[in-house]
C-alpha positions in Angstrom: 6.9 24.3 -8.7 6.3 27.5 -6.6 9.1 29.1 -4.6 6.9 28.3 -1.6 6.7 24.8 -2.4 10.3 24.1 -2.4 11.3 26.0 0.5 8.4 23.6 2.3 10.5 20.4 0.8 14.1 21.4 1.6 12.2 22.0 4.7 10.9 18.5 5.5 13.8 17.3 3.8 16.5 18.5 5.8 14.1 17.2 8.9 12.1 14.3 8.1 15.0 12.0 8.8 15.5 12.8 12.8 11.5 13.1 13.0 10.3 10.3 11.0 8.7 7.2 12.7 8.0 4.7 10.4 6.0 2.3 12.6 3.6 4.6 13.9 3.2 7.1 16.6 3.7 6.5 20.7 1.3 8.3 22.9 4.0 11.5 23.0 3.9 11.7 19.5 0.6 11.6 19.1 0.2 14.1 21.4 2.4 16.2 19.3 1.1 15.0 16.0 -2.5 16.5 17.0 -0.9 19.8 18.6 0.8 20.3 14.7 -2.3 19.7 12.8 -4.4 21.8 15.2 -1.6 25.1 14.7 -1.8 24.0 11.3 -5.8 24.5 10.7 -5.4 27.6 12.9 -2.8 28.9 10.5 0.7 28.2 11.3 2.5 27.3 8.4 5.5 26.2 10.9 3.4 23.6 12.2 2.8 22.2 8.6 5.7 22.1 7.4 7.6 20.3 11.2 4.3 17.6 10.4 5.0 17.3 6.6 8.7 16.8 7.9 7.6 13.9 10.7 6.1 12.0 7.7 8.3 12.7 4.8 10.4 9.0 5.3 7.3 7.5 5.4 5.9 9.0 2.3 8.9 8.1 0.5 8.7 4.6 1.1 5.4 4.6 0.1 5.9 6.4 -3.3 9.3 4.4 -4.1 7.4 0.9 -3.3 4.4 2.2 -5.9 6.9 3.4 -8.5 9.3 0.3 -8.4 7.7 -2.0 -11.0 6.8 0.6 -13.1 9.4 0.7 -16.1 8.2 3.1 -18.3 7.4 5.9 -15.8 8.6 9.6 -16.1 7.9 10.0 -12.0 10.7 9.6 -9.5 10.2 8.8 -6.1 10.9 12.7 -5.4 8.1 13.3 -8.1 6.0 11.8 -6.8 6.3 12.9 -2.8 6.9 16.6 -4.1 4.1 16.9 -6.4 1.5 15.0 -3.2 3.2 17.6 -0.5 2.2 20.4 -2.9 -0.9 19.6 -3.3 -1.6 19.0 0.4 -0.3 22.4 1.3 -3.3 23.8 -1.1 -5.8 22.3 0.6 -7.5 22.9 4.2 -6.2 21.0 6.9 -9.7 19.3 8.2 -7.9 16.2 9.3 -7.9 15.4 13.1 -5.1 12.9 13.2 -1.8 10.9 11.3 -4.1 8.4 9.9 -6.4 10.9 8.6 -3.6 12.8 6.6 -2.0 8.8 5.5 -5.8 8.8 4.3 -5.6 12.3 2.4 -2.1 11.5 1.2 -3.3 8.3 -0.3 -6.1 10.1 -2.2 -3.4 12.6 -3.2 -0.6 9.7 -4.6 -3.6 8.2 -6.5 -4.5 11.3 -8.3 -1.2 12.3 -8.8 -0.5 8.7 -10.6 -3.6 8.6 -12.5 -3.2 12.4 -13.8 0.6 11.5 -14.5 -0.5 8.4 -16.5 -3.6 10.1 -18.3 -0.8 13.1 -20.0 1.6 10.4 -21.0 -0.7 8.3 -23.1 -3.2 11.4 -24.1 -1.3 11.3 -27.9 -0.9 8.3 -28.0 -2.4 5.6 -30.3 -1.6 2.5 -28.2 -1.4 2.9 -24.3 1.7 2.3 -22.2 0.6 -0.2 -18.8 1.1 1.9 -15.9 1.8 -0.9 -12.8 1.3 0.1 -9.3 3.3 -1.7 -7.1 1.8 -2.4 -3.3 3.4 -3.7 0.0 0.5 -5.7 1.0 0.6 -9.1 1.8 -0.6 -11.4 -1.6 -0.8 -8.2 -3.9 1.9 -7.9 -6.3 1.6 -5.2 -9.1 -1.7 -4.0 -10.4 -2.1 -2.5 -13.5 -3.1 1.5 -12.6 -5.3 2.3 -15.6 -7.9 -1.1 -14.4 -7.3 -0.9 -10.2 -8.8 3.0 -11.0 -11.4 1.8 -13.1 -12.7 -0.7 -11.0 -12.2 2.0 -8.0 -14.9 4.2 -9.6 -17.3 1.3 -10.0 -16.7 0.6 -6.9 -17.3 3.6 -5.3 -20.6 4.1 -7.2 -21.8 1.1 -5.6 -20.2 1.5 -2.0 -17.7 4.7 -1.1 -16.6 3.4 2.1 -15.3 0.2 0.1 -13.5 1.9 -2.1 -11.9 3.8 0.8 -10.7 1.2 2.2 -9.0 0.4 -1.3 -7.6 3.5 -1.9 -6.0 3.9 1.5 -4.9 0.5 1.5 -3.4 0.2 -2.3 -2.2 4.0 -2.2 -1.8 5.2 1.2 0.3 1.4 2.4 -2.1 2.2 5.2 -2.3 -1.1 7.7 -5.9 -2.1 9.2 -5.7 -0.5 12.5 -4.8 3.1 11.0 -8.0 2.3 8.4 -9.6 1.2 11.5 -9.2 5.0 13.0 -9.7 7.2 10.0 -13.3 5.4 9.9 -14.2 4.4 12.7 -14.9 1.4 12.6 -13.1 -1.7 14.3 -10.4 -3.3 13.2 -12.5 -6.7 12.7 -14.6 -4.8 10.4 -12.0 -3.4 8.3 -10.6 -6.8 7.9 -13.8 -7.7 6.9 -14.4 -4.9 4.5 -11.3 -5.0 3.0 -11.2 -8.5 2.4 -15.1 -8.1 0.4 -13.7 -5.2 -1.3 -10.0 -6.7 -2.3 -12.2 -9.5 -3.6 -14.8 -7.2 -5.7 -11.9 -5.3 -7.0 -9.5 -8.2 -8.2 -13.0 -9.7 -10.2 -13.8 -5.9 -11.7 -10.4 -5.7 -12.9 -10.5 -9.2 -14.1 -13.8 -8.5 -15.9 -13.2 -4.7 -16.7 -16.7 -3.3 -18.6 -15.9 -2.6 -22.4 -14.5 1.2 -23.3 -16.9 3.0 -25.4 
């Protein structure tokens, strides 16, 4: 970890309890939210770090309710956050909103899981199950290794699908956030997400044979 990067941590740490809001943003905070993220693509590092800090709570729920099932894990909770913050603060900030950074940091949390998974088991003969955990309503654990498999399939045949997947599996993203990272209505997200819940659960339940 870079200097930098845990300067931005202590950072959000130190602030992400007084600016956190775990249910969602008012008008105000909205406001403020898109008045961060446009100093932020303009530059401000400031303005990153104060927005990093409004979501840090959040993102620590999310990571500590994906990690909780998994036994044999070497990730902590902090791990996990630390190593998705770092990687956001590499990036350019294109997004336009909180739900379009939930939909970035979901992306980020997958990849971070996936890579984490891949170095563990890369000598090793026979494969430690790597279980993601979710907060959605019917979905208990999922094995990581299959729900990414099945992702990629998915994607091949239908990207906005798999979106939907990923934000909602990774991010703990609800419909109506979905909803405005895509633009579509919240109807049709339901929709969607139920066809591609159901596509996924028979992928990973009929996963194609490893070469």
């Amino acid at each position: 970890m870079t200097a930098g990067g845990l300067v931005i941590l202590r950072y959000c740490r130190r602030n992400g309890s007084a600016l956190a809001e775990l249910q969602g943003e008012n008008v105000a905070q909205r406001i403020e939210t898109a008045e961060l993220l446009t100093d932020w693509r303009a530059g401000d590092t400031s303005s990153r770090d104060a927005l990093i800090a409004r979501l840090l709570p959040e993102l620590e729920q999310i990571a500590a309710s994906r990690l909780r099932s998994e036994r044999h894990s070497s990730l902590s909770t902090n791990d996990l956050v630390n190593e998705a913050v770092l990687r956001i603060v590499k990036i350019e900030p294109l997004m336009q909103n909180r739900a379009h950074l939930l939909a970035l940091i979901s992306k980020l949390m997958r990849n971070v899981l996936i890579d984490n998974a891949r170095a563990r088991n890369a000598n090793k003969r026979d494969h430690d199950k790597v279980e993601l955990q979710t907060r959605l309503e019917g979905v208990g654990s999922v094995d990581l290794h299959e729900l990414d498999s099945a992702l990629i399939r998915l994607g091949v045949i239908d990207a906005g699908l798999a979106d939907i997947v990923e934000m909602r599996f990774f991010g703990g993203m609800t419909v109506s956030e979905v909803a405005e990272v895509t633009g579509l209505s919240e109807p049709t997200v339901k929709r969607r997400w139920q066809s591609a819940r159901a596509w996924i659960a028979d992928a990973m339940a009929n996963p194609l044979p490893q070469s």
